[in-house]
Residue frames as a rotation matrix with the C-alpha (Angstrom) as fourth column:
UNK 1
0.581 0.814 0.000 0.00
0.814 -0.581 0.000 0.00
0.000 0.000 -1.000 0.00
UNK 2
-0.448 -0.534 0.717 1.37
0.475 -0.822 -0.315 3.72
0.757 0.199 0.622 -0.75
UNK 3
-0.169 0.015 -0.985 2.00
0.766 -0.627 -0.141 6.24
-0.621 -0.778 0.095 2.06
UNK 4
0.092 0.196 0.976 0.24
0.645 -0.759 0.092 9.10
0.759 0.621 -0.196 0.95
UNK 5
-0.307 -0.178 -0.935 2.01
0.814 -0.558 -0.160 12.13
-0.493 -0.810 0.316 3.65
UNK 6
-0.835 -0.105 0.540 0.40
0.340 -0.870 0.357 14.93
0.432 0.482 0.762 1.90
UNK 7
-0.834 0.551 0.034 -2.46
-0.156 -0.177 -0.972 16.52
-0.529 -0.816 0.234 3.24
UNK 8
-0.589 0.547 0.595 -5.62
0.775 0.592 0.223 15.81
-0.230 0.592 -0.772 2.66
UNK 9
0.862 0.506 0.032 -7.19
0.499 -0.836 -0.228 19.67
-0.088 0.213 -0.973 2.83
UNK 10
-0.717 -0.343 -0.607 -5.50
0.329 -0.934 0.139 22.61
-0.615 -0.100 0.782 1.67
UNK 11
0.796 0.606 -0.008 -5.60
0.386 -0.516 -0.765 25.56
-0.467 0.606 -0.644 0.13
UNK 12
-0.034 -0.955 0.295 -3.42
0.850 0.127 0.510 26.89
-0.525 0.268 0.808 -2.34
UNK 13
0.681 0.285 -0.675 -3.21
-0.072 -0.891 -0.449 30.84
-0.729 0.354 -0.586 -3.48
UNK 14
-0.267 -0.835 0.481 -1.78
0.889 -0.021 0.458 31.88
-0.372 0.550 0.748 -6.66
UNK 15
0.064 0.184 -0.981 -1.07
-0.196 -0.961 -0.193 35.06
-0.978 0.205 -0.026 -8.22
UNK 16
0.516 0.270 0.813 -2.49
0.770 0.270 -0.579 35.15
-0.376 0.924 -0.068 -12.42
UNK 17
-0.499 -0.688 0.526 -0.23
0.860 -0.468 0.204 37.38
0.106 0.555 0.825 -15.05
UNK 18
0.320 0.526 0.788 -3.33
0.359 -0.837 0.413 40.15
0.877 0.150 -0.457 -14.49
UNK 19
-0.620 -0.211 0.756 -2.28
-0.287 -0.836 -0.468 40.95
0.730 -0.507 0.457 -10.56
UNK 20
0.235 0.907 0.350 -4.97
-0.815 -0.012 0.579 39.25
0.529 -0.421 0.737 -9.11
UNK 21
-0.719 -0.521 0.460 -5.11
-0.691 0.607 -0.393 36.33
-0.074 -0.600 -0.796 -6.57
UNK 22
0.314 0.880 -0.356 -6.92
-0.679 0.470 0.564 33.39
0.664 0.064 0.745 -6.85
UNK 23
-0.625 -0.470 0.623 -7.12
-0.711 0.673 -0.206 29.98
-0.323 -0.572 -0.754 -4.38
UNK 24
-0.322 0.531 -0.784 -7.94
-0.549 0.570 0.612 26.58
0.771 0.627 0.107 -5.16
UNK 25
0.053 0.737 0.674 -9.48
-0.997 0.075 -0.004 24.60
-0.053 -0.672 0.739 -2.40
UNK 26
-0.105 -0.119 -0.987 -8.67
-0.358 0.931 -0.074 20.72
0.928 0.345 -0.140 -2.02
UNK 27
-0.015 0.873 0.487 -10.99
-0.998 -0.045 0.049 19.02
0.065 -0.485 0.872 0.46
UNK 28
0.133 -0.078 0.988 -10.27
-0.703 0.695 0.150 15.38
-0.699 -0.714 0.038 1.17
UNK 29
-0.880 -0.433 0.196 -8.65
0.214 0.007 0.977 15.02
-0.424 0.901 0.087 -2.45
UNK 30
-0.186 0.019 0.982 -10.70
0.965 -0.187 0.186 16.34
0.188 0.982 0.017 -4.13
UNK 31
-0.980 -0.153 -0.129 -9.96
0.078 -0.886 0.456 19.97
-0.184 0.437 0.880 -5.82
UNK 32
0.659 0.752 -0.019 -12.95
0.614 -0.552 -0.565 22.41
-0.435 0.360 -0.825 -6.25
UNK 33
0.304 -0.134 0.943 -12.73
0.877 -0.348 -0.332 25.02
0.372 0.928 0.012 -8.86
UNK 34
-0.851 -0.525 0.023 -10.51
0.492 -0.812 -0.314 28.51
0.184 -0.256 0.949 -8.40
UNK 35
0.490 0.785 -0.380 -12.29
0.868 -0.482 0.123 30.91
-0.087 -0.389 -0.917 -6.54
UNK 36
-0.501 -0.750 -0.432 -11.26
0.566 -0.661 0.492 34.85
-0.654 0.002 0.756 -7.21
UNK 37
-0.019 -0.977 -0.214 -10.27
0.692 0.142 -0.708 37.18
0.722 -0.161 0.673 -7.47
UNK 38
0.745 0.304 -0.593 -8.49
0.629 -0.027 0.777 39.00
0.220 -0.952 -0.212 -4.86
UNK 39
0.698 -0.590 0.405 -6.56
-0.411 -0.794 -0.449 42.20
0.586 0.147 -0.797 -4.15
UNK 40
0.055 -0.984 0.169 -3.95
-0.966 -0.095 -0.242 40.60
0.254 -0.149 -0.956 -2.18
UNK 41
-0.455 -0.300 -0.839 -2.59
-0.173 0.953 -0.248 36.89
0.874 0.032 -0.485 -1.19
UNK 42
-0.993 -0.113 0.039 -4.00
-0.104 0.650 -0.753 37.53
0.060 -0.752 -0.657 1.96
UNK 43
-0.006 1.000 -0.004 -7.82
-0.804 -0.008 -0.595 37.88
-0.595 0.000 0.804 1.51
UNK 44
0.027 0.446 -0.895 -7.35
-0.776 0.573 0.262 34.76
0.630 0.688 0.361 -1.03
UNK 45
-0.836 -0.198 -0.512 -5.71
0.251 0.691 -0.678 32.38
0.488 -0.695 -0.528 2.02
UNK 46
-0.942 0.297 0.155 -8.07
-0.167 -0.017 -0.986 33.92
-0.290 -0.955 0.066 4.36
UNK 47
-0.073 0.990 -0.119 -11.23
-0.918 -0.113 -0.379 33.01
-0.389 0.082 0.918 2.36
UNK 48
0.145 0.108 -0.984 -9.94
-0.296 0.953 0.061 29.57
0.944 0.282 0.170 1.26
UNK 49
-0.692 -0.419 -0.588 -9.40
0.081 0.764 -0.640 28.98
0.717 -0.490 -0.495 4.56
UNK 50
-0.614 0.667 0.423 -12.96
-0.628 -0.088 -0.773 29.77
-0.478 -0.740 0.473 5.96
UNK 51
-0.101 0.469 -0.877 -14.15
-0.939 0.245 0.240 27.65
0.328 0.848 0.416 3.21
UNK 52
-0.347 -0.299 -0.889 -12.31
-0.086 0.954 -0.288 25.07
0.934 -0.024 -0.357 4.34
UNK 53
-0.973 -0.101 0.207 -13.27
-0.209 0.009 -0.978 25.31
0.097 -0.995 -0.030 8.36
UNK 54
-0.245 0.921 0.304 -16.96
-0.788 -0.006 -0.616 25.59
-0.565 -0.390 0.727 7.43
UNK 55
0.542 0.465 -0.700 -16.92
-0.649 0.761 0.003 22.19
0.534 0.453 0.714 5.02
UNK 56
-0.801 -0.473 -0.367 -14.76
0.029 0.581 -0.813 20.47
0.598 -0.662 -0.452 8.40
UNK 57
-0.858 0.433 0.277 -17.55
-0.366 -0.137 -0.920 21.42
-0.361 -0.891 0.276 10.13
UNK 58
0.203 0.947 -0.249 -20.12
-0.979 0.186 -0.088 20.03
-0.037 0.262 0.964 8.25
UNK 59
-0.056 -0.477 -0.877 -18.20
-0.331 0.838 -0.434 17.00
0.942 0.266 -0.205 7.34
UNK 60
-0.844 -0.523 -0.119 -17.53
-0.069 0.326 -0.943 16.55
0.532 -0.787 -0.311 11.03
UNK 61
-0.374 0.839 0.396 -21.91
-0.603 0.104 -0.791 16.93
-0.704 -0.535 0.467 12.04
UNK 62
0.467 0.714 -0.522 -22.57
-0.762 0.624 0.172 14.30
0.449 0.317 0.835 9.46
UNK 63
-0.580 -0.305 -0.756 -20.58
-0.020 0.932 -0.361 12.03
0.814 -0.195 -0.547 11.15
UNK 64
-0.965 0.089 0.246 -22.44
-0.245 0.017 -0.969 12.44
-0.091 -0.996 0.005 14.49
């Protein structure tokens, strides 16, 4: 069996040739579509990463 040590959620910001920021969003493998854009790197981290807290938190009340 393969060790897979990557995570299983991030997020990942990049900056596009226009200046803008976008983030992509990867959610227990699997990758949702760029989301953007954004005036700087942080407002793209900080909004992929409420994304990500509120689909742990669902994920985490369908298990109960």
């Amino acid at each position: 069996m393969a060790q897979d040590n990557g995570p299983v959620s991030k997020v990942v910001v990049e900056k596009r040739l226009d200046g803008k920021y976008f983030y992509a969003l990867t959610f227990r493998g699997v990758t949702y579509p760029v989301k953007g854009p954004f005036g700087n790197p942080m407002e793209a981290a900080a909004n992929g990463q409420a994304v990500l807290k509120i689909l742990e938190e669902r994920a985490g009340s369908a298990k109960a």
